[in-house]
C-alpha positions as CSV (number, residue, x, y, z in Angstrom):
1,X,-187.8,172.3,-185.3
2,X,-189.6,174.9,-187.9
3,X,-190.5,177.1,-184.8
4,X,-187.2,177.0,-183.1
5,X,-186.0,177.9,-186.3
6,X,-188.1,180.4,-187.0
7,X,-187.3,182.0,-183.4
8,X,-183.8,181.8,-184.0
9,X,-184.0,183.6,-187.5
10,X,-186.1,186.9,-185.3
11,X,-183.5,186.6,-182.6
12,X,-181.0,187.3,-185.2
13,X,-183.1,190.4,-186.6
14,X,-185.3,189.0,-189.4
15,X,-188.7,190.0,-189.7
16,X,-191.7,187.1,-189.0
17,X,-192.3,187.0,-192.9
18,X,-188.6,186.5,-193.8
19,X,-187.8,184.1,-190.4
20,X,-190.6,181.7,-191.4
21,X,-188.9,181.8,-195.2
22,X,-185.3,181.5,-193.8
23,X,-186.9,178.3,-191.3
24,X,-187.9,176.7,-194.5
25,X,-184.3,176.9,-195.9
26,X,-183.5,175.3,-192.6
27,X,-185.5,172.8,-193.0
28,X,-184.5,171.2,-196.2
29,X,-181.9,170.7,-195.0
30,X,-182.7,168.6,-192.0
31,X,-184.9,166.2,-193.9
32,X,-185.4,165.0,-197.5
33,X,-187.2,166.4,-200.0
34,X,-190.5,165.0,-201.4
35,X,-191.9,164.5,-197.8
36,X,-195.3,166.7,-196.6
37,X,-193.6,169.0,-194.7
38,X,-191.7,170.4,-198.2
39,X,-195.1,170.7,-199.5
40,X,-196.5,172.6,-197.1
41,X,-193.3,174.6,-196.6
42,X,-193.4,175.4,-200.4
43,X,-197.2,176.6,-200.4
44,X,-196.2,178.4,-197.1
45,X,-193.8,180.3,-199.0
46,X,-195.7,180.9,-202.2
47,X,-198.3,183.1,-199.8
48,X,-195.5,184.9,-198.2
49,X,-193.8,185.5,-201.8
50,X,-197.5,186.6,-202.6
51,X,-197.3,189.1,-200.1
52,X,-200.3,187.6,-197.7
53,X,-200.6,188.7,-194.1
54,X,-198.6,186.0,-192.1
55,X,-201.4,185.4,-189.6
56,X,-203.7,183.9,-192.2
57,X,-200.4,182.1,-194.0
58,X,-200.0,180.2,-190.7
59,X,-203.8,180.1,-190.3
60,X,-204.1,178.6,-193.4
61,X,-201.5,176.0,-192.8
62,X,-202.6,175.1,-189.6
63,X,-206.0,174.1,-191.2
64,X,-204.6,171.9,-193.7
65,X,-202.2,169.9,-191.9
66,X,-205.1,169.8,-189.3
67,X,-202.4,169.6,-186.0
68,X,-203.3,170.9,-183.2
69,X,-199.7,172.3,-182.4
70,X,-200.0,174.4,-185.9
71,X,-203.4,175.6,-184.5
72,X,-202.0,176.8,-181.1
73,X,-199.1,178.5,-182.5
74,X,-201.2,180.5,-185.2
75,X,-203.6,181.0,-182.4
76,X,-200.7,182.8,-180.6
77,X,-199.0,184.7,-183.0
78,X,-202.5,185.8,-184.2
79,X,-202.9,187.6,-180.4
80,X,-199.1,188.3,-180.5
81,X,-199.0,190.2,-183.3
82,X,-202.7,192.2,-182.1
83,X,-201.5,193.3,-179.2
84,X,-197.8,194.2,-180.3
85,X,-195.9,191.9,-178.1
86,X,-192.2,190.5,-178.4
87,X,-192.5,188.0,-181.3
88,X,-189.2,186.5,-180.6
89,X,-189.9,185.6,-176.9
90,X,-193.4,184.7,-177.7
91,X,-192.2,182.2,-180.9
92,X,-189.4,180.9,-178.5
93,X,-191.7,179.8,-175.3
94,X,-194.2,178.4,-177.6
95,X,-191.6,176.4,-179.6
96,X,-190.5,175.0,-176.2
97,X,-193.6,174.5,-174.4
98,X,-195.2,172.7,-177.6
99,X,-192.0,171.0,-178.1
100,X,-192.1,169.4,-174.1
101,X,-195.8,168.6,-175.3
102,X,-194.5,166.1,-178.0
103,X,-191.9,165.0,-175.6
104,X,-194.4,163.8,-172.6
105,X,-196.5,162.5,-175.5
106,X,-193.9,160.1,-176.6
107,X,-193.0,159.1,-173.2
108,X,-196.6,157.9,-172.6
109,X,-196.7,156.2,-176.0
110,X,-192.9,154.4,-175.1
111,X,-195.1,153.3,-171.3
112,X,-198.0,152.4,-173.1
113,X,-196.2,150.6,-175.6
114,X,-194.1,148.8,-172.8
115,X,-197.1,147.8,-171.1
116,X,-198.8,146.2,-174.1
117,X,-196.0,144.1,-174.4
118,X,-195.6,143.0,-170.7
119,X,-199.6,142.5,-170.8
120,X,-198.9,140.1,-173.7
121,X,-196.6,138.4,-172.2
122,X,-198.9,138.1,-169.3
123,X,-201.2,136.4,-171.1
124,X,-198.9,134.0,-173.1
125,X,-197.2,133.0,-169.5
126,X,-199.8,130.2,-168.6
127,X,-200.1,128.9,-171.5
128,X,-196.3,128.8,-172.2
129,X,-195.7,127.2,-168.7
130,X,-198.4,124.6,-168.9
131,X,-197.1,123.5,-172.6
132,X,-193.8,123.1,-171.3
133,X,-195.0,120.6,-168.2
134,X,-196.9,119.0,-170.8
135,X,-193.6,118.3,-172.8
136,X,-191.3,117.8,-170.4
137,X,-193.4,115.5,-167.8
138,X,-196.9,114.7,-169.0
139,X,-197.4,112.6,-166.1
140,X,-197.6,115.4,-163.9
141,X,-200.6,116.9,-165.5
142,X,-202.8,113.7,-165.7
143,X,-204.8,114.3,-162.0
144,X,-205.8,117.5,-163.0
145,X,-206.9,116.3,-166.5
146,X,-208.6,112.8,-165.7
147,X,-211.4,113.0,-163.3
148,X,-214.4,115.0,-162.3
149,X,-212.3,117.6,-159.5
150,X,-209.9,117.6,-161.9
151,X,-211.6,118.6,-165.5
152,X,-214.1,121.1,-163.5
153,X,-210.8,122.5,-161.9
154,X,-209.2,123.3,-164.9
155,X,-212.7,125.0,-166.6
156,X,-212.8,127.1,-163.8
157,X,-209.5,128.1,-164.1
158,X,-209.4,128.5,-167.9
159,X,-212.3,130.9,-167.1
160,X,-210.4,133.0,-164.8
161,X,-207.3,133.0,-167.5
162,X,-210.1,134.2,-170.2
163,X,-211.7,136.5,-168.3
164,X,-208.2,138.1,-167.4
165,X,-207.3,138.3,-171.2
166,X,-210.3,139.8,-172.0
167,X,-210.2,142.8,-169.3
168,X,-206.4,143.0,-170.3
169,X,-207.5,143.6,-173.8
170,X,-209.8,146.5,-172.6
171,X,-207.6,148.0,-170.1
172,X,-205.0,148.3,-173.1
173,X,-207.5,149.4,-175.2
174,X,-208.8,151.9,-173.4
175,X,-205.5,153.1,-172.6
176,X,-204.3,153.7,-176.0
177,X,-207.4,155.7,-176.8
178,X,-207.1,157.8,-173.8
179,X,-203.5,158.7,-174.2
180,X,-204.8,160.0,-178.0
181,X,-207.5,162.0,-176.3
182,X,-205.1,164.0,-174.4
């Protein structure tokens, strides 16, 4: 939102320094004051006000906030302004290529999330299912409880049902910490 903002205030002929002040304006009024983002929008404009180069203001707040999507975008302004190129078109495609970054990255949170819960499930099914024959007709249980076949049966499939909980856990697991690697 702060970059699209900011883009939109150079389309309409503001320079960086006084887009990245007007984007503040903007957004207080999106969200409520007192959160981090005022804070850092505040100090952001106290360097401005104090006349600092806007490459290191961005720099600087890239650092402390320690995203990595502050990081690229003072990475690229830092080359943009170098070289001379079209601020506005640069601040606009990286505003929307950052911006589909956080989208894909909370579509594979929503998935991941979705499949944690299905993998619970999963695991709760057996058990759910063989408390309900238990209730409902106890009688039908009794072979595989009483006897030898029966008891040595049931470990081996109680091994099989931990064993699958187990490499659900992990799969989950390492899933969740792969999607935060990329």
């Amino acid at each position: 939102d702060f970059l699209l903002s900011v883009s939109s205030a150079m389309k309409v002929g503001y320079s960086m320094e006084n887009a990245l002040l007007e984007a503040g304006r903007d957004l207080r009024h999106l969200y409520p004051a007192g959160l981090l983002l005022d804070t850092e929008l505040q100090e952001l404009e106290r360097r401005l006000q104090l006349n600092q180069p806007v490459e290191e203001v961005f720099d600087a707040f890239a650092q402390k906030t320690d995203m990595e999507e502050a990081a690229l975008f003072s990475s690229v302004l830092t080359c943009g302004k170098r070289a001379g190129g079209n601020l506005v078109q640069i601040t606009r495609e990286t505003a929307t290529q950052l911006g589909d970054k956080m989208k894909i990255q909370q579509e594979i949170r929503a998935a991941l999330s979705s499949q944690i819960l299905q993998s619970r499930i999963m695991c709760l099914a057996p058990v759910l299912i063989l408390l309900y024959v238990q209730l409902t007709a106890p009688d039908f249980l009794d072979a595989v409880y009483t006897g030898l076949t029966g008891r040595l049966f049931m470990t081996g499939c109680l091994s099989v049902y931990l064993l699958g909980v187990r490499l659900t856990e992990k799969m989950v697991k390492e899933g969740a910490t792969c999607m935060y690697c990329c």
